[in-house]
C-alpha positions as CSV (number, residue, x, y, z in Angstrom):
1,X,-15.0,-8.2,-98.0
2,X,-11.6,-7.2,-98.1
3,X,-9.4,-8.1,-100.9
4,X,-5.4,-7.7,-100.6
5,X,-3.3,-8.3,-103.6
6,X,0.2,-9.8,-103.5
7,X,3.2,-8.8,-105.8
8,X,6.7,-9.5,-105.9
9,X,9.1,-7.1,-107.9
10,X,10.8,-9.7,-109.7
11,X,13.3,-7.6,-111.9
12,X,13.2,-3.7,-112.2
13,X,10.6,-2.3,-114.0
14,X,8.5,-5.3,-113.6
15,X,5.9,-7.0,-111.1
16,X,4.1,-10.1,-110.9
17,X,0.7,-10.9,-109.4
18,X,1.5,-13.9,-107.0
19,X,-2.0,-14.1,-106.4
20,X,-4.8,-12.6,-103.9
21,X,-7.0,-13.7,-101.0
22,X,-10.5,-12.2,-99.6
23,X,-11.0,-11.4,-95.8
24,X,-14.0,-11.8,-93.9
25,X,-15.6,-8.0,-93.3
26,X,-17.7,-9.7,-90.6
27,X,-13.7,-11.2,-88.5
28,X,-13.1,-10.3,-85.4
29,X,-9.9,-8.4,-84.8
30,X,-7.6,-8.9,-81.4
31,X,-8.2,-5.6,-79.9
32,X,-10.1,-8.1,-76.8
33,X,-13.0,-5.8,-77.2
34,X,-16.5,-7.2,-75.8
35,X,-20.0,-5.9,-76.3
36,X,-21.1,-3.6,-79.0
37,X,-20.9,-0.3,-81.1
38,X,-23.7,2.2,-80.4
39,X,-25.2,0.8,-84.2
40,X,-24.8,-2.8,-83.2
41,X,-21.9,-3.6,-84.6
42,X,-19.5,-5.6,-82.8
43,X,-16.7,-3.6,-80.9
44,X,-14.2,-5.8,-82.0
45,X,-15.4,-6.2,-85.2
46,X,-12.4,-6.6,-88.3
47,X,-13.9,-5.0,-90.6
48,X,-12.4,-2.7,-93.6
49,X,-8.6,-2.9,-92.8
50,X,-8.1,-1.0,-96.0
51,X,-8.1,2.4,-95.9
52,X,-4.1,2.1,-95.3
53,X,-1.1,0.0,-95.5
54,X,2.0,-0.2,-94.7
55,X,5.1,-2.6,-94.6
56,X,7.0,-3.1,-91.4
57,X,10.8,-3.6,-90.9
58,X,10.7,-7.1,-91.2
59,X,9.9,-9.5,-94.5
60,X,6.2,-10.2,-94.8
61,X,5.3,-8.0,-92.1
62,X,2.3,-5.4,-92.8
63,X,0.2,-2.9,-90.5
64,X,-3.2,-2.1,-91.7
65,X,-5.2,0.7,-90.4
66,X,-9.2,0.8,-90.6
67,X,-10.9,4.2,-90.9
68,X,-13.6,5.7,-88.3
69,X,-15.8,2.6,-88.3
70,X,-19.3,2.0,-90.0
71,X,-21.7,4.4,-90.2
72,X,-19.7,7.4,-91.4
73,X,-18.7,9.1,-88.1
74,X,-22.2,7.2,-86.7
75,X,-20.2,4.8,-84.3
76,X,-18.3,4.9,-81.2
77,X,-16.1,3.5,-83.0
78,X,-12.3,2.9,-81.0
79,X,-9.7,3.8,-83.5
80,X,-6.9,1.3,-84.1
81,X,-4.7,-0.8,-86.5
82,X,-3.6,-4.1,-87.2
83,X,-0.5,-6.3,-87.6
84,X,-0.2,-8.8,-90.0
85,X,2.0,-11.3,-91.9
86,X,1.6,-11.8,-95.4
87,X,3.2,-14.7,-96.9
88,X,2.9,-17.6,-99.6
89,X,1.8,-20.8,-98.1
90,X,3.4,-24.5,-99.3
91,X,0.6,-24.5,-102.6
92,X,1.9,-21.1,-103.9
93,X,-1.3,-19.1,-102.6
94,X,-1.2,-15.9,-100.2
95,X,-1.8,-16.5,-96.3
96,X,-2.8,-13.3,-94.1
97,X,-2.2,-13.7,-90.5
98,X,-3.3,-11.3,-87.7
99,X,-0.7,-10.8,-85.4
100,X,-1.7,-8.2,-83.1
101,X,-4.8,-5.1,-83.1
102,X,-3.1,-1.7,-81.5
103,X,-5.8,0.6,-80.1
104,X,-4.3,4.4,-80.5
105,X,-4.8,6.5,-77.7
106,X,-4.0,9.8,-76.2
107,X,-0.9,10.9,-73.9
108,X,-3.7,10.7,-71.1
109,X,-4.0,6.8,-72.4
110,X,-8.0,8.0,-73.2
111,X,-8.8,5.7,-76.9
112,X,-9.4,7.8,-80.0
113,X,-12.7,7.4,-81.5
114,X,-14.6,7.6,-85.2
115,X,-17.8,9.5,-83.6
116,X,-17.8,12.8,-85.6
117,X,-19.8,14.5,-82.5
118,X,-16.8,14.1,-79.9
119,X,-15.2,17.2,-81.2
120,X,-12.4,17.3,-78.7
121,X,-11.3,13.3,-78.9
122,X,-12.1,12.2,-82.7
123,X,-10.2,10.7,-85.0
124,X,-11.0,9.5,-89.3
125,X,-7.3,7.5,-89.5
126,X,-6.8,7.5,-93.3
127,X,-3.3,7.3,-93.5
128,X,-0.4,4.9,-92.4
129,X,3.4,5.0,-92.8
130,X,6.0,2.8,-90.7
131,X,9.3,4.3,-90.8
132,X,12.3,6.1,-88.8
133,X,11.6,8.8,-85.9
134,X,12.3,12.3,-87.4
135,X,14.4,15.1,-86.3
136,X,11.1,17.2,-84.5
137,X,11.3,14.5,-81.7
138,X,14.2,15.0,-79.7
139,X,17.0,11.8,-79.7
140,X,15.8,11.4,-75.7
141,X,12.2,11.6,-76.2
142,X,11.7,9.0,-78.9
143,X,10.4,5.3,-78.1
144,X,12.1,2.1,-78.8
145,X,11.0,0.5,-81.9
146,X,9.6,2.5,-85.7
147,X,7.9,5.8,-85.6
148,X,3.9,5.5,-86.9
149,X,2.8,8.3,-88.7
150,X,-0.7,8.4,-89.0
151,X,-2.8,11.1,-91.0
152,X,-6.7,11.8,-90.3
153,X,-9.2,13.5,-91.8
154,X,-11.4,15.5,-89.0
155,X,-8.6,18.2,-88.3
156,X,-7.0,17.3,-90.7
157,X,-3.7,16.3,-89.1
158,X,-0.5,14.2,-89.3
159,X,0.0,12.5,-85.6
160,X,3.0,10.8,-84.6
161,X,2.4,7.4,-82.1
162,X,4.7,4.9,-81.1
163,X,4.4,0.9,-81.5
164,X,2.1,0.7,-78.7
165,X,-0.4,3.5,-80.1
166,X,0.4,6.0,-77.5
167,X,0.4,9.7,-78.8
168,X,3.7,11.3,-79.1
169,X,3.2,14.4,-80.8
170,X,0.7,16.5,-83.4
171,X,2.2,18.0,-86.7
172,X,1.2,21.5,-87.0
173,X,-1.6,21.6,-89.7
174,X,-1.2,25.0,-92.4
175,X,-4.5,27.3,-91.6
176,X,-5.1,27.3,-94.9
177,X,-6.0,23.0,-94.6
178,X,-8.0,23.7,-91.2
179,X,-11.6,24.5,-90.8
180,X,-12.4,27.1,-88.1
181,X,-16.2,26.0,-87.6
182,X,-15.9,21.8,-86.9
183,X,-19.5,20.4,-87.2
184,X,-20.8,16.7,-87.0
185,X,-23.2,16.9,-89.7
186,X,-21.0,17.5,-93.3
187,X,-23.6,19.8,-94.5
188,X,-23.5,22.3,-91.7
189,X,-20.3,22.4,-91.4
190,X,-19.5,23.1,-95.3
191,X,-22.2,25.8,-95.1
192,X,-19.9,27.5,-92.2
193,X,-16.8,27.5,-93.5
194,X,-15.6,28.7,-96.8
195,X,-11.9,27.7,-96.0
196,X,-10.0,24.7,-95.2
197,X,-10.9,21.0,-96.4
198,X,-13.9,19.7,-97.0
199,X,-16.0,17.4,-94.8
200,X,-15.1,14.1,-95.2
201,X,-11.7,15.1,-97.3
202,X,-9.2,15.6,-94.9
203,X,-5.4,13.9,-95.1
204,X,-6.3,10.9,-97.2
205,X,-3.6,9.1,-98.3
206,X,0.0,9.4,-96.6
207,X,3.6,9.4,-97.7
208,X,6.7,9.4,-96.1
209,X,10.5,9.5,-97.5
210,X,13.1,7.5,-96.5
211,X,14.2,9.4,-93.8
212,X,11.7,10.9,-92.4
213,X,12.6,14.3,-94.1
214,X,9.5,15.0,-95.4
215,X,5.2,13.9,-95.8
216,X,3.4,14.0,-98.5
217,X,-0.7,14.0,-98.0
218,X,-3.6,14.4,-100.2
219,X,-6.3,16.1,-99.4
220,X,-8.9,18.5,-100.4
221,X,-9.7,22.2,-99.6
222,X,-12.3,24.7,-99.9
223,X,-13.2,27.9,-101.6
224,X,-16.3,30.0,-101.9
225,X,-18.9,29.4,-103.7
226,X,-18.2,26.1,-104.4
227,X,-19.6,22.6,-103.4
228,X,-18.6,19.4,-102.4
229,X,-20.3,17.5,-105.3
230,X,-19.8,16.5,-109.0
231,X,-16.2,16.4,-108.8
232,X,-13.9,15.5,-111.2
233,X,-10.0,15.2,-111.4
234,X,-8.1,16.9,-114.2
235,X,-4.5,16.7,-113.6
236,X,-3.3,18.4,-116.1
237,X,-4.4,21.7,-117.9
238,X,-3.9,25.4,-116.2
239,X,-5.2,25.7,-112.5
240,X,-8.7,28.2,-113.1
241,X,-10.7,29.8,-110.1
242,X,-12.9,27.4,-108.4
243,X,-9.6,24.4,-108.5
244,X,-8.9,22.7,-105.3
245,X,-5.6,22.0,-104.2
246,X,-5.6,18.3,-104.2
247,X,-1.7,17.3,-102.9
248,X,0.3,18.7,-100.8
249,X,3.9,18.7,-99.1
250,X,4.9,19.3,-95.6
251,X,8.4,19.1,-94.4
252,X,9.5,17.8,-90.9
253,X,10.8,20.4,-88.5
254,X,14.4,20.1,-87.3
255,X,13.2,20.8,-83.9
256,X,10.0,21.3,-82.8
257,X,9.4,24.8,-84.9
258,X,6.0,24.7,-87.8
259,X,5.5,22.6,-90.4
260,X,5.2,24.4,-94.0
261,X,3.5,23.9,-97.0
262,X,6.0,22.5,-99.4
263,X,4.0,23.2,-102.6
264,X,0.9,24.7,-103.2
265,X,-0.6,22.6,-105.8
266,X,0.7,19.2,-107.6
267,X,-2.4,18.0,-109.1
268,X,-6.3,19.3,-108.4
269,X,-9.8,18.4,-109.0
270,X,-12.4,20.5,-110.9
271,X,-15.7,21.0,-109.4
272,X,-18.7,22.8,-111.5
273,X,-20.3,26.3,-109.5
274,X,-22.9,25.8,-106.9
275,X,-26.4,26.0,-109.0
C-alpha cells in the first residue's frame, strides 16, 4: 500500500495535516502496458509510486516516480513515472487522481529498465524534481514544457528528460561517486570495487534550487575495508576513517563543461570494520 499525506502551509512556520488516503499497490497504472514481468508481475502494474515526488507548475498537480520494480533489480521492469492530481474532495478528504504514466526512454526511443543484469540500458530512478531547464542545455536545444531531473542509483547519475520521457542529456557523475567494476549481484560487485557508492546506494534522494543553479543528492560511497552493513547515521561529531560521505552538491555547468563536487561532506554515516 501506498500512503500520501496531505498538508497545507497555513501560516509561516506552521502546517496542518488535511488528512491522508491509501493507494492500492496491486492498481494498474496508464502506461497501456499488457502481459507480464519476467516474475509475474503485471507490466503495468502501479505499484510503489513512492520513491519520489514532486510538484508540477500547476496547483494540485504532482509527478511520482516508482523505483526499478519488484524484486530488487529481478524484473524487466520498464522505468517510468506518474502524473497525478491531488486535491480535497466536497467532504474535506484527499482525492488522488492518475492523470497520465510517462515511460522514460533513451534518445534512440529504447525504454529504460530496473533489470540490474542489462548493464548498458539500466536504470534504479530514486529521485524526482520538476523545475526550469538549466544553463548546460543550450536556449535552442531545450523542449517545450519543465525540465525533469531524475537521479538513479546504478551509475549513479543525474539525467535530464523532457515531459515526454525522452532523454536529453547525462550529468557528469565525480569518479570518486562511480564504481569501475558494475556487477548484477550487490555482493560481487562490493567485493570488486573499493571506490565509489555502494550497491544499492546510489543518488537517493534529489534536490533542485530554484533556478536550476545547482542539485543536491544523497548518496553513499565506499572505502576499503569496509562493509555495506550495520550502518548507522551520526550527523554530527568529527568525520573519523571509515565515514562515508553521505550528501553531496553538484553545480550545473554554464555550458556543457563537468559537473563538480560542491562539498565533500555535509552529514555521514558510521559503519563498524569488516569482522
Amino acid at each position: 500500500m501506498a500512503i500520501f499525506l496531505l498538508a497545507c502551509l497555513l501560516n509561516p512556520g506552521q502546517v496542518s495535516l488535511l488528512g491522508k488516503l491509501e493507494i492500492p499497490g496491486t492498481a494498474s497504472d496508464l502506461s497501456g502496458l499488457g502481459g507480464k514481468l519476467n516474475d509475474g508481475s503485471p507490466a503495468n502494474l502501479l505499484g510503489g509510486i513512492g520513491s519520489a515526488l514532486s510538484s508540477g507548475p500547476n496547483p494540485g498537480e504532482f509527478y511520482f516516480l516508482p523505483d526499478r520494480g519488484p524484486g530488487d533489480g529481478a524484473a524487466d521492469y520498464l522505468c517510468r513515472f506518474h502524473q497525478a492530481k491531488l486535491s480535497l474532495g466536497a467532504d474535506g478528504k484527499p482525492v488522488f487522481s492518475l492523470v497520465k504514466t510517462t515511460p522514460l526512454r533513451n534518445k534512440n526511443g529504447q525504454a529504460f529498465q530496473g533489470l540490474a543484469s542489462d548493464l548498458k540500458n539500466r536504470m534504479d530512478p530514486e529521485g524526482l524534481r520538476v523545475g526550469p531547464w538549466p544553463a548546460c542545455v543550450p536556449s535552442g536545444q531545450k523542449p517545450a514544457g519543465n525540465a525533469f531531473y531524475i537521479s538513479e542509483e546504478y551509475g549513479p547519475k543525474v539525467s535530464i528528460f523532457q515531459q515526454d520521457g525522452t532523454l536529453v542529456m547525462d550529468l557528469p557523475t565525480p569518479s570518486k561517486l562511480t564504481v569501475a567494476k558494475p556487477n548484477p549481484d550487490a555482493e560481487t560487485e562490493l567485493a570488486q570495487n573499493k571506490a565509489g557508492r555502494q550497491p544499492n546506494k546510489g543518488f537517493e534522494g534529489l534536490a533542485l534550487d530554484p533556478e536550476a543553479r545547482e542539485l543536491w543528492a544523497h548518496t553513499g560511497a565506499l572505502d576499503p575495508g569496509q562493509k555495506n552493513r550495520g550502518r548507522q547515521m551520526d550527523p554530527l561529531g568529527p568525520i573519523q576513517p571509515g565515514d562515508r560521505q553521505a550528501i553531496g552538491g553538484i553545480r550545473l555547468p554554464d555550458g556543457l563543461g563537468n559537473l563538480r563536487h560542491q562539498r565533500a561532506v555535509v552529514g555521514w554515516e558510521r559503519q563498524p570494520p569488516r569482522s
